[in-house]
GUVO-13519 format. One record per residue (C-alpha): residue number from 1; residue in one letter; y, z, x. Coordinates in Angstrom, 2 decimals. Layout:
# GUVO-13519
@num: NUM; residuo: a; py: Y; pz: Z; px: X
...
This chain:
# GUVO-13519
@num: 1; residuo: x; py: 4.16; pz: -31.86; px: 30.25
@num: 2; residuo: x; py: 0.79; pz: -32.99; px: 31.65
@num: 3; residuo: x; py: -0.02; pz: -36.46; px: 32.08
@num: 4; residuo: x; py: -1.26; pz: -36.81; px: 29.13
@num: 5; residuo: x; py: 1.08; pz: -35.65; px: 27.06
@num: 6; residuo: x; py: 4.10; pz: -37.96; px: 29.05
@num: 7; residuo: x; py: 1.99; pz: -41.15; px: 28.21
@num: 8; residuo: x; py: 1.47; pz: -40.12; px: 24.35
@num: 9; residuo: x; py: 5.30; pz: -39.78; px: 24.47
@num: 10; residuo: x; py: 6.02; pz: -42.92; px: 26.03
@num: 11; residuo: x; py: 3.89; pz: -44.57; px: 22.85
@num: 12; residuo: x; py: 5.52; pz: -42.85; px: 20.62
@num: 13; residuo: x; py: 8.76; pz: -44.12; px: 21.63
@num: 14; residuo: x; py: 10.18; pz: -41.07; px: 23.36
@num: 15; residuo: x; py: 12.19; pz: -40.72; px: 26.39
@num: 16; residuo: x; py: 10.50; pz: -39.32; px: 29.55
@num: 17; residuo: x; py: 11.26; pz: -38.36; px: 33.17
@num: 18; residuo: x; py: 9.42; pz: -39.66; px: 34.70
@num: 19; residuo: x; py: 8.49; pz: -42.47; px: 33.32
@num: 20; residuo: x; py: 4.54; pz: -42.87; px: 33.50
@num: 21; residuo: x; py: 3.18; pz: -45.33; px: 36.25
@num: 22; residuo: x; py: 0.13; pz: -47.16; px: 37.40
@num: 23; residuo: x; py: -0.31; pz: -48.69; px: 40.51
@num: 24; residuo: x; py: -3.61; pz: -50.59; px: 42.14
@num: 25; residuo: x; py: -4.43; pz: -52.32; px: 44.91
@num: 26; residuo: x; py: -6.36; pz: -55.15; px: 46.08
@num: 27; residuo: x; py: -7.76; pz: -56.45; px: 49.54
@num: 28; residuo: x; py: -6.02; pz: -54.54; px: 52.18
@num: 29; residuo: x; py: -2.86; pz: -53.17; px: 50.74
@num: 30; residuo: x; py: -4.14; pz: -49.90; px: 50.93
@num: 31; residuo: x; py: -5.67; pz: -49.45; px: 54.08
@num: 32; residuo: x; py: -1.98; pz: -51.25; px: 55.35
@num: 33; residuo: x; py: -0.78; pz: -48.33; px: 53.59
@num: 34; residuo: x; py: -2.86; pz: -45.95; px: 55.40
@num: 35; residuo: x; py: -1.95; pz: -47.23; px: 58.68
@num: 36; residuo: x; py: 2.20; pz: -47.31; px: 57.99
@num: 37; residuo: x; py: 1.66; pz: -43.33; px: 56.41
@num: 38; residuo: x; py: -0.51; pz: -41.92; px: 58.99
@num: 39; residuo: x; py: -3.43; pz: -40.94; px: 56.80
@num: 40; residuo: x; py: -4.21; pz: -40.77; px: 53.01
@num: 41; residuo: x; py: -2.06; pz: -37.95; px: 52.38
@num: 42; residuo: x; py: 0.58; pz: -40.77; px: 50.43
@num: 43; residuo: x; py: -2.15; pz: -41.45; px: 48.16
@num: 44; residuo: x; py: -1.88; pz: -37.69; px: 46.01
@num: 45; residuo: x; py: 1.88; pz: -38.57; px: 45.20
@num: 46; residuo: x; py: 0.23; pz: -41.27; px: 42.93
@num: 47; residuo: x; py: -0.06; pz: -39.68; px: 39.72
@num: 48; residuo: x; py: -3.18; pz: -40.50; px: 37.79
@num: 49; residuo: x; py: -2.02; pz: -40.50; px: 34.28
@num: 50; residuo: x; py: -4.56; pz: -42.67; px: 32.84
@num: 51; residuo: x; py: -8.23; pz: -42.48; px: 33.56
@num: 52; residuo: x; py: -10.44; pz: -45.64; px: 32.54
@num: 53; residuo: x; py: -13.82; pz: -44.61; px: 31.14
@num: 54; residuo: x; py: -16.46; pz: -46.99; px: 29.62
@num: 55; residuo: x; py: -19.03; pz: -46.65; px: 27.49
@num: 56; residuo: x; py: -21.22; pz: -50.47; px: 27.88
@num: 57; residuo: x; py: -20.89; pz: -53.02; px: 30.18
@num: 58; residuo: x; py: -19.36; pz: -56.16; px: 28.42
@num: 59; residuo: x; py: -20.24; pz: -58.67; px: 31.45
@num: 60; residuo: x; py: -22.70; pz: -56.75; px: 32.98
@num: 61; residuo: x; py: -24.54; pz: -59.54; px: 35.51
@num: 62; residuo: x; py: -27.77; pz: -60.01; px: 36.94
@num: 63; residuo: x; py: -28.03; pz: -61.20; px: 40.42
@num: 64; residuo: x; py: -29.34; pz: -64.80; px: 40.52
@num: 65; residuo: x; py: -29.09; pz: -65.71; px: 44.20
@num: 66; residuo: x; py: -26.13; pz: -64.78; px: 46.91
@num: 67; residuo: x; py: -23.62; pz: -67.42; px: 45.36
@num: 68; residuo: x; py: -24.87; pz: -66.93; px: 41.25
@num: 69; residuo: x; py: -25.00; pz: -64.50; px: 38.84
@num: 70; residuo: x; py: -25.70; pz: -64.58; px: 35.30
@num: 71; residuo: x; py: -24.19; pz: -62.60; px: 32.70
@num: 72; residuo: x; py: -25.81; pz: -61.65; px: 28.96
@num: 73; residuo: x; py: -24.38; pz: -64.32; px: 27.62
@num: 74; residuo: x; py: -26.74; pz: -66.69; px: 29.79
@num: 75; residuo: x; py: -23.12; pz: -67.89; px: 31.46
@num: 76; residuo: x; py: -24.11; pz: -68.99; px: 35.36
@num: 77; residuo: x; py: -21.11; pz: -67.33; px: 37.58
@num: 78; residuo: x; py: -20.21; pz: -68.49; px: 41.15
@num: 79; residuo: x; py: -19.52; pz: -65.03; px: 43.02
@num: 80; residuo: x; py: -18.94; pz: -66.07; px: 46.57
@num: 81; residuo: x; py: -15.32; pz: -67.49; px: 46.88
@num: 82; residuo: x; py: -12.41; pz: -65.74; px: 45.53
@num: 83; residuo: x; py: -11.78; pz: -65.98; px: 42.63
@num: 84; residuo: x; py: -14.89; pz: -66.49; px: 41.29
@num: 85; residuo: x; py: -15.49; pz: -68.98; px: 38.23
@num: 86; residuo: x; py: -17.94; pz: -70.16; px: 35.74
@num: 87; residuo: x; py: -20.36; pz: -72.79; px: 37.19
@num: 88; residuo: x; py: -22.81; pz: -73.23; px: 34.30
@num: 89; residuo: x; py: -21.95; pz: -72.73; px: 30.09
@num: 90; residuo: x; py: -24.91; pz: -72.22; px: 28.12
@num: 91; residuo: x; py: -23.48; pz: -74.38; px: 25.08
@num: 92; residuo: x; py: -24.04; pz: -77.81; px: 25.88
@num: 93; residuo: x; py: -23.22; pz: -79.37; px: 22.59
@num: 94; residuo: x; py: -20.59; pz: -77.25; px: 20.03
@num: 95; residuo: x; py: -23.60; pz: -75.94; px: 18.24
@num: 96; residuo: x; py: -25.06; pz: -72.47; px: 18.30
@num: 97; residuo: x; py: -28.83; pz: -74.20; px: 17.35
@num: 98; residuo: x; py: -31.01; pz: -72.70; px: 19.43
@num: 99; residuo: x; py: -29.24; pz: -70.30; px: 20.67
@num: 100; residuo: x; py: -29.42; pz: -66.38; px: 20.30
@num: 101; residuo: x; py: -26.49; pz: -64.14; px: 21.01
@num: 102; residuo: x; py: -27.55; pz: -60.71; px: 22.76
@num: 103; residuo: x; py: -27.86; pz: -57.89; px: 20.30
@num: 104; residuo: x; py: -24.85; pz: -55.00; px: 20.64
@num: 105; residuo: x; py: -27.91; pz: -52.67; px: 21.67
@num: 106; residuo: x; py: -29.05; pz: -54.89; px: 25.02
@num: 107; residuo: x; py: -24.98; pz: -53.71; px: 26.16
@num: 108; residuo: x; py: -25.45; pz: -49.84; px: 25.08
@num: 109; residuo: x; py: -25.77; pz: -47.77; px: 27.93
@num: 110; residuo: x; py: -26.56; pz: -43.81; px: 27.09
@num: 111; residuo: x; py: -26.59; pz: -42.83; px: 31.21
@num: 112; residuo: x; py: -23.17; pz: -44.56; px: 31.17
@num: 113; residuo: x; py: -21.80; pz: -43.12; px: 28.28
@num: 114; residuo: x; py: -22.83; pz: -39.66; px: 29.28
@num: 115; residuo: x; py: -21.63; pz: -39.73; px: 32.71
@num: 116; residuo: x; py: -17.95; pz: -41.11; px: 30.96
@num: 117; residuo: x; py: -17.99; pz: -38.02; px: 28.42
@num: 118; residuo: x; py: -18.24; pz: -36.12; px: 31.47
@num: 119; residuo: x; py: -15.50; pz: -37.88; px: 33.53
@num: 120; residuo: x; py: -13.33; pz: -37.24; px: 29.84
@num: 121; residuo: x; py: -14.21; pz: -33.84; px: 30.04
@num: 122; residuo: x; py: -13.19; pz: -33.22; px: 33.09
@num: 123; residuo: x; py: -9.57; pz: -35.15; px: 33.06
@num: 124; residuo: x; py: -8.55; pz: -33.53; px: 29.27
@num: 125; residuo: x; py: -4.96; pz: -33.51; px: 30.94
@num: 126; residuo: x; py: -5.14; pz: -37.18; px: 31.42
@num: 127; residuo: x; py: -4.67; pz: -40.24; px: 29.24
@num: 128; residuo: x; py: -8.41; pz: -41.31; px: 28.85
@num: 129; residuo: x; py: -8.96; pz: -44.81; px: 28.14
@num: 130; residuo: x; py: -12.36; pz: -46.37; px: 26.96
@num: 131; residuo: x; py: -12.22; pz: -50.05; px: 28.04
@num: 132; residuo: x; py: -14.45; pz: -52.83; px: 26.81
@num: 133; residuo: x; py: -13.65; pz: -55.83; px: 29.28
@num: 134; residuo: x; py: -13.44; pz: -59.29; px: 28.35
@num: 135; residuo: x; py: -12.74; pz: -60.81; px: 24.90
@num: 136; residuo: x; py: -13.03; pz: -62.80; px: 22.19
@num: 137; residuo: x; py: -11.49; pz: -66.13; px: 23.94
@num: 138; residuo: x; py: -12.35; pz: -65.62; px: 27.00
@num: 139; residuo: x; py: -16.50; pz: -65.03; px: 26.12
@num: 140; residuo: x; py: -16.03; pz: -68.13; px: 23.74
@num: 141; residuo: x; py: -14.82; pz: -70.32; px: 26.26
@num: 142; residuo: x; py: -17.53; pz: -69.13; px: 28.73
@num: 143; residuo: x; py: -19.68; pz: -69.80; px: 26.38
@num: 144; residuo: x; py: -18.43; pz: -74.00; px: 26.25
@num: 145; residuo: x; py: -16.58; pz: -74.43; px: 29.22
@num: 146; residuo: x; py: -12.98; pz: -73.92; px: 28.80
@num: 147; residuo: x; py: -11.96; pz: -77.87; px: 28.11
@num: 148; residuo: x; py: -14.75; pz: -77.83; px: 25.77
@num: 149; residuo: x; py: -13.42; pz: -74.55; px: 23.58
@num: 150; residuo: x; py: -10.10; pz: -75.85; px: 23.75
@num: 151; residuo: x; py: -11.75; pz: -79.20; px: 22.16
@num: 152; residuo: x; py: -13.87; pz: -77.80; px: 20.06
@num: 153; residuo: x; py: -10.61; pz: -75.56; px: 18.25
@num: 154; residuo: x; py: -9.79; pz: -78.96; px: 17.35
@num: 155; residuo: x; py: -12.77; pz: -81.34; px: 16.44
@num: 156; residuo: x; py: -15.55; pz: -78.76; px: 15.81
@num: 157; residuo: x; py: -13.31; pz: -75.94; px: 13.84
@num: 158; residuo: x; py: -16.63; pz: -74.62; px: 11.83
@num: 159; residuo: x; py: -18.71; pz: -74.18; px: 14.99
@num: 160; residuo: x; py: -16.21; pz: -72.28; px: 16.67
@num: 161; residuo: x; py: -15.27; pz: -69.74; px: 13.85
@num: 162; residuo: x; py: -19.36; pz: -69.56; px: 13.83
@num: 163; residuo: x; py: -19.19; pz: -68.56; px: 17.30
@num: 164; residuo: x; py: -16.02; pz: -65.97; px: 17.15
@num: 165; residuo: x; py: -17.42; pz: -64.65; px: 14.20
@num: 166; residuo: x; py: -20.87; pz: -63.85; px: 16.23
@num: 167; residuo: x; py: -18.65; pz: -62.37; px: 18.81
@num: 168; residuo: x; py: -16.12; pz: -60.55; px: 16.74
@num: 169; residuo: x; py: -19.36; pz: -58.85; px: 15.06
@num: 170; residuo: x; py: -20.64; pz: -57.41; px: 18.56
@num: 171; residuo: x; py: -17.08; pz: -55.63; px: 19.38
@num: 172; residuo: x; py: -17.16; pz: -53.84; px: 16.06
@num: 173; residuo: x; py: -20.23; pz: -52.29; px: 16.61
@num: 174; residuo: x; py: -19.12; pz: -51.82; px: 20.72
@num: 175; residuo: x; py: -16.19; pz: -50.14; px: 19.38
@num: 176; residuo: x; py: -18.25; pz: -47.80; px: 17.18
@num: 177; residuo: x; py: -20.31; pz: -47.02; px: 20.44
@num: 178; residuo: x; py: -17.17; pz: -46.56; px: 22.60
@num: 179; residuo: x; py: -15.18; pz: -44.26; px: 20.21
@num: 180; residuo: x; py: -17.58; pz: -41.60; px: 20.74
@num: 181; residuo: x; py: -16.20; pz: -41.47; px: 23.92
@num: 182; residuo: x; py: -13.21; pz: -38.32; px: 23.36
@num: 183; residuo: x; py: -10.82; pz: -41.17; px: 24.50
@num: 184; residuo: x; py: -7.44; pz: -41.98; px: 23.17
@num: 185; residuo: x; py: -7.35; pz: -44.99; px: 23.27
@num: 186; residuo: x; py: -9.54; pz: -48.25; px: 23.60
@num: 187; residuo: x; py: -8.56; pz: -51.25; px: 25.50
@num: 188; residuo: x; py: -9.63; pz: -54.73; px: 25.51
@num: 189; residuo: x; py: -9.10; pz: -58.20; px: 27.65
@num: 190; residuo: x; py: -8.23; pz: -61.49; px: 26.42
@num: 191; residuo: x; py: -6.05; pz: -63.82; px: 28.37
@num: 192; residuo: x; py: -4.59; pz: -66.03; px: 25.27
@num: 193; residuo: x; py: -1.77; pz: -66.87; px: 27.50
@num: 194; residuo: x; py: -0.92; pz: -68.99; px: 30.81
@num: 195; residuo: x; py: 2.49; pz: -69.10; px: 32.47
@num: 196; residuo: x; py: 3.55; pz: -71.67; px: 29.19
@num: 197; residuo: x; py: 3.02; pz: -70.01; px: 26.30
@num: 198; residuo: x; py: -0.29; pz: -69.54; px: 24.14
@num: 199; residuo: x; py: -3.15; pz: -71.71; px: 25.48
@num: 200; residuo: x; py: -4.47; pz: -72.31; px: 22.30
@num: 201; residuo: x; py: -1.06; pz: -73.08; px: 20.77
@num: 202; residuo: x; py: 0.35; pz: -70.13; px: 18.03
@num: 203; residuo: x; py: -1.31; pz: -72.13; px: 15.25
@num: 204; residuo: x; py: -4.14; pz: -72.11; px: 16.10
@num: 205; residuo: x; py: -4.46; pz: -69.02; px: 17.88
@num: 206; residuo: x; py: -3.34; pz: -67.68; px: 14.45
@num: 207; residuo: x; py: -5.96; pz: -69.35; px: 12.81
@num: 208; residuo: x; py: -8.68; pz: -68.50; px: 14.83
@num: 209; residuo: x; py: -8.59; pz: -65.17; px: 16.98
@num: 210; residuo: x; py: -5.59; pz: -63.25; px: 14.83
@num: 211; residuo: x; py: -7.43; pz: -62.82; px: 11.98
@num: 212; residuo: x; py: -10.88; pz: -61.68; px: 14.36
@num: 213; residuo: x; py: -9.16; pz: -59.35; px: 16.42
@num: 214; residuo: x; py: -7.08; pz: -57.53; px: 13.40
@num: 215; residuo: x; py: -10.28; pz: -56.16; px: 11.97
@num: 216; residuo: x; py: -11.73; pz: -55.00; px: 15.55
@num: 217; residuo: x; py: -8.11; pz: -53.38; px: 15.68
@num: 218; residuo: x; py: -8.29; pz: -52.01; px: 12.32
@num: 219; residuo: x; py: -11.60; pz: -50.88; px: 13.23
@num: 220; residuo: x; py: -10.39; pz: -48.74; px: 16.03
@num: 221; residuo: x; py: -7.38; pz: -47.16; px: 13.92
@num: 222; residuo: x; py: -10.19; pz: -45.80; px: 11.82
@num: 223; residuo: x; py: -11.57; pz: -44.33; px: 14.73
@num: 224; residuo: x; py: -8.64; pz: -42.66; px: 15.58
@num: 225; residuo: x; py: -7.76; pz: -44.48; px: 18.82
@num: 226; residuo: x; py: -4.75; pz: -46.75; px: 19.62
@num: 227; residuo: x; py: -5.24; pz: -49.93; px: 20.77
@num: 228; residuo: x; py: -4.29; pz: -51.47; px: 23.91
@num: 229; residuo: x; py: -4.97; pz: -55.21; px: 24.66
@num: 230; residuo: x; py: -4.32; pz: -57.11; px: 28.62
@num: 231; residuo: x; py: -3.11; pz: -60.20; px: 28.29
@num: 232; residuo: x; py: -1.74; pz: -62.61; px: 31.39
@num: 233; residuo: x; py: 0.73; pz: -65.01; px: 30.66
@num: 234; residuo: x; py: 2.94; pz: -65.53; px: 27.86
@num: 235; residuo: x; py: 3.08; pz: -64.09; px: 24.88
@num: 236; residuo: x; py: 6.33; pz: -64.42; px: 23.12
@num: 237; residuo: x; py: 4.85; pz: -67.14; px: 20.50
@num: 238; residuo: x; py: 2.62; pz: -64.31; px: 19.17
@num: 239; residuo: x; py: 4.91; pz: -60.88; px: 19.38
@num: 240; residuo: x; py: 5.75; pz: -60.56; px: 15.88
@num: 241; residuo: x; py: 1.96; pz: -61.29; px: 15.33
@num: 242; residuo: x; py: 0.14; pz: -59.08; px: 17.71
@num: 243; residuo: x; py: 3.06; pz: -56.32; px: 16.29
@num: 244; residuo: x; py: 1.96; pz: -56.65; px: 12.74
@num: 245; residuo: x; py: -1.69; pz: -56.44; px: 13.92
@num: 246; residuo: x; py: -1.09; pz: -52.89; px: 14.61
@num: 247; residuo: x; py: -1.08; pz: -53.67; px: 18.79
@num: 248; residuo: x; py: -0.14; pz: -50.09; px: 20.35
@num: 249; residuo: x; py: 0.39; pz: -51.38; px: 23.93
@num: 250; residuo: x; py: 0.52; pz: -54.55; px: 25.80
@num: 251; residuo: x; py: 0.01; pz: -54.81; px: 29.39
@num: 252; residuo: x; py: 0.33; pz: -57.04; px: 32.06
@num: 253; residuo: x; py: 3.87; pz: -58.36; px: 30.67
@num: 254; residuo: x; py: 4.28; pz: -60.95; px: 33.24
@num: 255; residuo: x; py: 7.97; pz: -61.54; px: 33.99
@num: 256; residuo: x; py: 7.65; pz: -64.45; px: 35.54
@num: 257; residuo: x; py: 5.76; pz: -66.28; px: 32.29
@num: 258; residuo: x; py: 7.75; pz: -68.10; px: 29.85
@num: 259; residuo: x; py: 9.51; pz: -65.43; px: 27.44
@num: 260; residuo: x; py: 8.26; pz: -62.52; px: 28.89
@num: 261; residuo: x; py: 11.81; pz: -61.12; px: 30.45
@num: 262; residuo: x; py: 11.13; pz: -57.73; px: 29.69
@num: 263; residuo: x; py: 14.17; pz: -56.72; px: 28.82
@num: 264; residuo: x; py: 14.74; pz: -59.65; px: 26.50
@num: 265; residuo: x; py: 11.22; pz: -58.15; px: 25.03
@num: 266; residuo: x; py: 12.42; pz: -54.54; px: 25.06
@num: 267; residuo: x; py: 15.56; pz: -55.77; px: 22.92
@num: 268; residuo: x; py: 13.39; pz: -57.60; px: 20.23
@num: 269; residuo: x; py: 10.55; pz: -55.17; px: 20.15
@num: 270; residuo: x; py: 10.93; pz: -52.39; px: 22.10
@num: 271; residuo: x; py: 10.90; pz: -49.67; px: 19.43
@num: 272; residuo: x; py: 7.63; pz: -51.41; px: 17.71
@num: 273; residuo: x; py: 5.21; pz: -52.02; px: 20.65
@num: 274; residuo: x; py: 4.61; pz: -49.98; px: 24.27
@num: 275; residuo: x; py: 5.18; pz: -52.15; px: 26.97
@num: 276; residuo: x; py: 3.13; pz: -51.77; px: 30.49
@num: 277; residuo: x; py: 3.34; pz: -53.51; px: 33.50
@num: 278; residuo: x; py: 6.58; pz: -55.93; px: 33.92
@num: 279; residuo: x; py: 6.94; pz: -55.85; px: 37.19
@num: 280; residuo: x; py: 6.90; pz: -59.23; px: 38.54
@num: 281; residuo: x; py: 3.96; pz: -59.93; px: 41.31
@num: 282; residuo: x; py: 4.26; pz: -63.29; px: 41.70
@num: 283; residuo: x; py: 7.95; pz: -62.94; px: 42.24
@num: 284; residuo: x; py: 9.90; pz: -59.56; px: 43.28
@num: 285; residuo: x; py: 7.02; pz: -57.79; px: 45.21
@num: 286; residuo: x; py: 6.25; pz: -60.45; px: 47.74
@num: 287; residuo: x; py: 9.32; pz: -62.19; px: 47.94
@num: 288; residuo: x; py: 11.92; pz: -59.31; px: 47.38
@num: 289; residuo: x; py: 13.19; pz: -57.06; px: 49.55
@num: 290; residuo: x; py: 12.74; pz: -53.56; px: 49.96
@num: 291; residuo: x; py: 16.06; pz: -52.92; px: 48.42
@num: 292; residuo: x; py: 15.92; pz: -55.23; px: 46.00
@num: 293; residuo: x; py: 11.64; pz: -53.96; px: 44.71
@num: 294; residuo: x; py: 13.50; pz: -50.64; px: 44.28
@num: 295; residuo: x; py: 16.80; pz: -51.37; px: 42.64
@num: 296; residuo: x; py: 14.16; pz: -53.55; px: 40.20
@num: 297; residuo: x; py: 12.12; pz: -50.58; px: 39.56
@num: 298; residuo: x; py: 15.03; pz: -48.53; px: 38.86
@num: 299; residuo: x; py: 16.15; pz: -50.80; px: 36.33
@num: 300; residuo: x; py: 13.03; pz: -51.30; px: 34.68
@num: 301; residuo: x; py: 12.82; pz: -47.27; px: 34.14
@num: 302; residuo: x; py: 16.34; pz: -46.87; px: 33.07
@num: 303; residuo: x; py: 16.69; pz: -50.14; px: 30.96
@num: 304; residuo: x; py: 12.80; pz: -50.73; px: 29.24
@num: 305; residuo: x; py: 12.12; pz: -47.23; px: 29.60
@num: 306; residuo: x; py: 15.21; pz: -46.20; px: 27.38
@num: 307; residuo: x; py: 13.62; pz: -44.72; px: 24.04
@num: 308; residuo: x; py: 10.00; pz: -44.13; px: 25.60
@num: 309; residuo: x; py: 7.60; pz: -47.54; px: 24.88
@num: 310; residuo: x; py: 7.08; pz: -47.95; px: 28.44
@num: 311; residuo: x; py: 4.58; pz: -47.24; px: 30.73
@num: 312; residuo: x; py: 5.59; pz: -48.60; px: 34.73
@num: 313; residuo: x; py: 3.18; pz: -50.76; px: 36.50
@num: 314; residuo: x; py: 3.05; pz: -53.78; px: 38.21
@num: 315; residuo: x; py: 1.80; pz: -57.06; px: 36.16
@num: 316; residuo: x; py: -1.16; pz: -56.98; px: 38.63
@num: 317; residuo: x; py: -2.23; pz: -55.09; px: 41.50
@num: 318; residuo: x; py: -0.70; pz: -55.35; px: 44.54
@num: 319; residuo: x; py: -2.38; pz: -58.42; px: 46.09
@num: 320; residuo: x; py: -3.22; pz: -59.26; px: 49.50
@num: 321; residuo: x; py: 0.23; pz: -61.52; px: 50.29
@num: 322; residuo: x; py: 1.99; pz: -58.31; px: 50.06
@num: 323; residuo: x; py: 4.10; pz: -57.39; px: 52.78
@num: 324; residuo: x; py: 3.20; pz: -53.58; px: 53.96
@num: 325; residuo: x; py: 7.38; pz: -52.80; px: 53.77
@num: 326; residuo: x; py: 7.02; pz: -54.16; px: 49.88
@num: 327; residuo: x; py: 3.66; pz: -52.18; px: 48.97
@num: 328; residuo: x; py: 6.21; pz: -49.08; px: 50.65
@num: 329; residuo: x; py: 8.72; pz: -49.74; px: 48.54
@num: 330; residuo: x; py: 6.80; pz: -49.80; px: 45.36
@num: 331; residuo: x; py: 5.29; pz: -46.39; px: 46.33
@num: 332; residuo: x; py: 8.11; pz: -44.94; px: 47.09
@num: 333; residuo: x; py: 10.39; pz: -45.91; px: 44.24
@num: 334; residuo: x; py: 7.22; pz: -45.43; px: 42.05
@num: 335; residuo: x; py: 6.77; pz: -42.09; px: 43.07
@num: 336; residuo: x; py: 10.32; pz: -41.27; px: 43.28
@num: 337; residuo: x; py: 11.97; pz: -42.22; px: 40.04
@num: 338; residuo: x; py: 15.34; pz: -39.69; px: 40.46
């Protein structure tokens, strides 16, 4: 089967071997990589079953100085320490007087699209994947200042369904740009969760961003693309929820969050929703050993991966704190799943 086809199988809840992966990297794990291989050579065993295309930027920024950048939103970004975090919310005051939300045109980008349908053309044996970046939460509480959102879910109610309205309008018509694209699927960002549970809380989570980001789901159905959503933290409030939504595949599945013991998810909901990611980066890649990274991975193939809905990844990329003999051992047991 190509790659492809192995992923489609995995989402439709079918056994494969292997088991699809993805695997990234951030500051120097690579090049570490490089050095303990010999050369780049390690790099081709790394199957590229999914290939991320876009159509628009969603946070394209505009350089402001060598520390700022602004994105369309008017949000002021601080760019120069890692990570980098808002520094300036346009919305003083929960009110939207005054204030003009970019048209869904300013983000279309035809040289971007084009050069995407190309990349798509190119990788038909490949899971293509049309992604449109940050979400409905996370713009809002750009938008306020993140202890202002969370206030304004509470005392302001009106203004902020005003605003997620605004916002859930714009990703209907990005999806309609994206799904052009000959993708399979379309994939969106929206960290609802922290290590706890739901930062909103369930209820109102269910109140305000369930009903929003049904229709833009519902919206790509009818383009005939699944949906995948990234989420970080915990979910397990919301499962049933994002399920009945008509969420193809989650990913990130942090293990070490509150509820999110994949396994424990696999046995609930398993046969209803793809799973992608689970393996634990805050825990069993930096502070495991060899042995025990692989053994993990094995189990996570055999055990999650039994009746497909499971694509392999890490919950993040491999970050910096990684020893080199753990980023080996996640190649290697990646790449060798027998």
């Amino acid at each position: 089967m190509t790659p492809r086809e192995i992923v489609m199988e995995q989402i439709h809840h079918k056994e494969t071997n292997p088991v699809p992966f993805t695997l990234g990297f951030e500051g120097d794990v690579a090049i570490r990589l490089d050095q303990y291989y010999g050369g780049t050579e390690w790099r081709k065993k790394l199957t590229p079953y999914m290939v991320h295309v876009a159509a628009l930027y969603t946070m394209a920024r505009t350089h402001v100085d060598d520390a700022h950048e602004i994105d369309p939103y008017g949000v002021i970004w601080r760019t120069d320490r890692r990570p980098w975090y808002l520094e300036k919310a346009p919305l003083e005051k929960a009110s939207l007087d005054g204030y003009k939300f970019p048209t869904a045109e300013s983000f279309f980008n035809s040289d971007l699209r084009e050069q995407s349908r190309k990349i798509c053309d190119n990788n038909k044996d490949k899971f293509l994947i049309g992604g449109l970046g940050w979400g409905l939460f996370e713009i809002s509480w750009s938008l306020r200042g993140f202890e202002n959102i969370l206030m304004d879910s509470v005392i302001s109610p009106d203004f902020y369904e005003e605003m997620l309205d605004n916002l859930m309008n714009l990703y209907l018509k990005f999806v309609d740009y994206t799904a052009d694209l000959p993708i399979d699927a379309i994939m969106f960002g929206d960290d609802w969760g922290d290590q706890r549970g739901i930062i909103l809380g369930p209820e109102l989570w269910r109140k305000f961003l369930k009903p929003r980001w049904a229709k833009i789901y519902d919206a790509v159905h009818a383009k005939g693309k699944l949906v995948i959503s990234h989420c970080c933290g915990s979910m397990v409030d919301v499962m049933p929820d994002v399920i009945e939504m008509g969420l193809d595949v989650l990913e990130s599945v942090q293990p070490e969050a509150r509820g999110m013991n994949p396994y424990e998810l696999k046995k609930k909901w398993g046969d209803k929703i793809t799973l992608w990611g689970c393996l634990g980066t805050q825990s069993t890649i930096p502070y495991g050993t060899p042995d025990e990274i692989k053994r993990e991975i094995h189990r996570l193939c055999k055990e999650v991966g039994r009746g497909g809905g499971f694509i392999l990844s890490p919950a993040k990329p491999l970050q910096p704190e990684t020893p080199t003999e753990n980023a080996v051992a996640v190649v290697e047991a990646f790449t060798n799943q027998d």
